[in-house]
Every structure is written in structure tokens, then in C-alpha cells.
Steps between C-alpha positions, in 0.01 A plus 500: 500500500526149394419220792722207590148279368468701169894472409466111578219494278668664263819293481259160447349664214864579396585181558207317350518690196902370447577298239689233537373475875711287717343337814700290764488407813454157708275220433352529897568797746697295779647762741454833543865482472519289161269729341672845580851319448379355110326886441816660587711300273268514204469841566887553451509317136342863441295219216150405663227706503259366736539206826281212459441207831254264598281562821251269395618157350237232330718196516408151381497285778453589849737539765729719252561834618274705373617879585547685780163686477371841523801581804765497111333798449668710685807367432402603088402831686820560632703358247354779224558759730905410550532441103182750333415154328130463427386165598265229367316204638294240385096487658265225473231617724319837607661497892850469280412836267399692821771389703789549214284883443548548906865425464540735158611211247544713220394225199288153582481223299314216450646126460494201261296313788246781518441588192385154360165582800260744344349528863827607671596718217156665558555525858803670447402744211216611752698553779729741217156695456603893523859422599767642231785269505647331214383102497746224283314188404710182490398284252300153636673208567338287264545605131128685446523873335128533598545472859793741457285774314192420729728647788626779290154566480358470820746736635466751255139508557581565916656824295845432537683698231860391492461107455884293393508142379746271646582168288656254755472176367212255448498150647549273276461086524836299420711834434830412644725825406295812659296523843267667275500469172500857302243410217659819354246499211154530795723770671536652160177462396366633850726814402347567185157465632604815772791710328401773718613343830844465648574072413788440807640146452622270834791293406515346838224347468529383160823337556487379861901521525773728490707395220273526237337863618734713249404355205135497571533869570666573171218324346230730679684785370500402148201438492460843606386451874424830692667375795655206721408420847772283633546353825860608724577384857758648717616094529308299246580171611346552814186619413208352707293462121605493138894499577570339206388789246606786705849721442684745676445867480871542367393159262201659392720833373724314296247292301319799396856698408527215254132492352515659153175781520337486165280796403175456337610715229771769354513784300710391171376560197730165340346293767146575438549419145661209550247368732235584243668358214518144713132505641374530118694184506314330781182654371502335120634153688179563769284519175643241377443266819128599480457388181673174500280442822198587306639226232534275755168524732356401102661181467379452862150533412574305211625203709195608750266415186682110463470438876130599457460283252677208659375536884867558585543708832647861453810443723755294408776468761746263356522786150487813783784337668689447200432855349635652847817293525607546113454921553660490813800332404467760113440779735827365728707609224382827390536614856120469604465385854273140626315694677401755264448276202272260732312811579469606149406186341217434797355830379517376158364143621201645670413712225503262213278301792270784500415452106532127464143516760377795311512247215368230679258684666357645201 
């Protein structure tokens, strides 16, 4: 006969194995009270799969509250056992694994503020040593995808099986319309690098407010996102942290009854072909990129050989900062974003760099 620990067990690896896996709960465990209360509602939107709260809260600046400590844990405790609801918390030291283990947190995870320390991240993947629970990774706060996969490493080394990525954001200097801003293409890129792993993406805090959670969501899924972990309150505006970017339970229902789920793929014959018929397309145009890139890094070395000749530094800045604003404002109106075609072109720029020295140099 099955025990209560092996059916619990059971219904995480259920659970963790989901797809798209929905995690909610509150920014901080308050009250025992606030926790069961914002369980039981999410519970009854019959749409989350697993309750999420902070026990433990790295804050900024001190003197802001900074959890309730290891005594929410038995709020979490009783809160799965009045809703089934696996629960998750995030751990940034080894007396924060063995306490959340004690208490029988289902799923741990470890934060943006952790996971930019290789020693905490080592403390906690050796305080996971012989323990089989599932471990998410949020990514760091500052925009390194080394750091990142040094943690995914570290705690797969412990010999932690099931390891999830979370993408919440990176901090970014002068960005104005996210808390964090999504750098889609390093979460993307992080993806690719580990296609094996559940990728769960945290629009709270990406976006930092409410109003612009939905369409960040949509985003994640169509980008094809294993996941969202959103943040729900049982009365958002008086949260004691993050109020701003938390929702409802009943909130948190409706926005994902209105998020179009895209599936990775379909079995149509006239689709397939179709698809195929327009990536030939990109391919021949990709071809064609690389060679008129090859054309142009040989005029580069070309003008490499006259600045050689002449003594004339390699950069220029008043021609870069003409060659940027006349394909930004081309690109404008093809449809090509600022940011991309600044990205592109400083690839571009640095390579044709790389050969002017080689020329030089040589």
C-alpha cells in the first residue's frame, strides 16, 4: 500500500513533469492566516499547479521586512495539506535547505541574489547532497549566462536530477519600463544551451507592476516558456513587500483564461510544408547575409591597409556614429527595431575592427 509520503512524492513528480506549469502564491508568507486564505483561493481557480511564498526575503536596504522566517513554514505545511498543493520556496543558505526539508517544501529554488555568489550557490548545492527534490535556478541579477550555468552546474554536481531555470529579469542601468529587464535573447540563449530542463519564466519580476503582467506572460508563452510563476495575494495592495506586482487569485485566473497557449508544433501535413517552403527562404537570404559580410570585412581590410599606411587610428567615431544613425533610421522603416539594429551593426563594427588590426598588425 502506497504511503501518504510516497503519494506526495508522487504528485511533485506529476506536477514537475507538467507542462505549462503554473506557480503562484505571495511575494512573503505574512500570516498563517494570509497564506492558507491565498492557497485556498488559488486552489479554487482549479488553474495553478503548485503554491509559491517567501520565508526568507534578501531585500536591498535594511530595515525592510525581510520574511517571517522558518515559523512560515508551517503555515506552507498546512496550507498544502488543506489544498494537496505542492509548495516551493526559495533557499540561500544550508540552515534554509534543512529547515524547508524539515518542513516538507516539496520544490526549492534558488534566487537572482544568490545565484550571482558561486560560494552560496556551493553552500547550497552541498547541503542538496543525497536529497531528491527538484531545485529551480533563477537566473542572476546581473545579466551574466556564466554565473547562471556555473549554478546549474554546481547543483547538478551535488546530484540533483530534476534542475528548472527561472528567467526573472536582469537589472539593468537606466531601464525605465521593466523592474527587470527580460533580455529575452540571454534567456533564450540560456534555453538553448539546456533544452533538456524545464525554462519557468517570472513575470513579476520582470515587470515590477500589475498592469503590464499579461502581456509579458503572453510573451513567455510564445516564446515557448515551460511555465509561469506569478505572484497572487489574497489583498495585493496590502502586501507587506512587492504589492505593486502582485494580483489576486481570482485576477490571476482570468489573465491566464485569456493567454493564447501556442504549441511547439502540430501534426498537418500543409503546415509543415509551408513552413519548409519559407525557411528555404530565410536560408538562401542567411547565405546571402554571409556573403555580403564576407564582401564587406574585405573592403575593411582594404581600408585597414590605407590607415596602415597613413598612421590613422582604426576607430573612427564620428563615421561609426554616422553609419549607426543612417541604418537605424533605414532599418526604422523596414520594421527593424533601434535596439536590434544597434546590436547588429556593433557586431558588425567589432568585427571589421578585428581585421582592420589583423592588417595593421601584420
Amino acid at each position: 500500500m502506497q504511503t501518504t509520503e510516497q503519494a506526495i512524492k508522487g504528485q511533485t513528480e506529476v506536477v514537475w513533469a507538467k507542462c505549462p506549469l503554473i506557480i503562484s502564491g505571495p511575494c512573503s508568507a505574512e500570516t498563517e492566516e494570509q497564506v492558507v486564505a491565498t492557497a485556498q483561493r488559488l486552489a479554487a481557480t482549479g488553474m495553478v499547479d503548485m503554491l509559491r511564498a517567501g520565508i526568507w526575503k534578501p531585500r536591498t536596504k535594511p530595515g525592510m521586512f525581510e520574511g517571517v522566517g522558518a515559523k512560515g513554514l508551517s503555515w506552507l505545511q498546512q496550507a498544502k495539506k488543506l489544498t494537496g498543493l505542492p509548495t516551493t520556496i526559495e533557499v540561500a543558505t544550508a540552515k534554509q535547505v534543512q529547515d524547508a526539508l524539515t518542513f516538507d517544501v516539496d520544490v526549492l529554488w534558488i534566487g537572482a541574489r544568490t545565484t550571482v555568489n558561486p560560494f552560496s550557490v556551493q553552500e547550497v548545492a552541498d547541503a542538496l547532497r543525497g536529497v531528491d527534490v527538484p531545485v529551480m535556478i533563477k537566473n542572476p541579477i546581473n545579466p551574466d549566462l556564466e554565473l547562471w550555468a556555473g549554478a546549474v552546474e554546481r547543483v547538478a554536481r551535488a546530484g540533483v536530477k530534476k534542475i528548472g531555470l527561472i528567467h526573472r529579469g536582469f537589472s539593468s542601468y537606466g531601464n525605465t519600463e521593466y523592474r527587470n529587464a527580460p533580455m529575452w535573447h540571454l534567456a533564450i540563449d540560456m534555453k538553448l544551451k539546456h533544452p533538456g530542463m524545464p525554462f519557468i519564466n517570472d513575470p513579476s519580476h520582470i515587470c515590477g507592476r500589475r498592469d503590464t503582467l499579461l502581456d509579458t506572460m503572453q510573451k513567455a508563452i510564445d516564446l515557448d516558456y515551460d511555465g509561469l510563476m506569478i505572484e497572487s495575494h489574497m489583498d495585493p495592495d496590502n502586501a507587506w513587500s512587492d504589492a505593486k506586482q502582485q494580483v489576486t487569485p481570482e485576477r490571476l485566473a482570468e489573465m491566464l483564461n485569456s493567454i493564447i497557449w501556442r504549441r511547439e508544433d502540430v501534426n498537418s501535413e500543409e503546415y509543415h510544408a509551408a513552413l519548409e517552403r519559407l525557411r528555404q527562404q530565410i536560408n538562401q537570404l542567411d547565405e546571402e547575409l554571409i556573403q555580403m559580410l564576407g564582401r564587406r570585412m574585405k573592403i575593411a581590410e582594404q581600408i585597414g591597409e590605407y590607415k596602415k599606411e597613413n598612421n590613422i587610428t582604426i576607430l573612427q567615431t564620428s563615421r561609426w556614429n554616422e553609419v549607426i544613425e543612417r541604418a537605424t533610421a533605414r532599418g526604422d522603416k523596414v520594421g527593424l527595431s533601434k535596439e536590434f539594429i544597434t546590436r547588429y551593426f556593433d557586431a558588425v563594427h567589432m568585427e571589421s575592427i578585428n581585421h582592420q588590426k589583423k592588417v595593421i598588425d601584420g
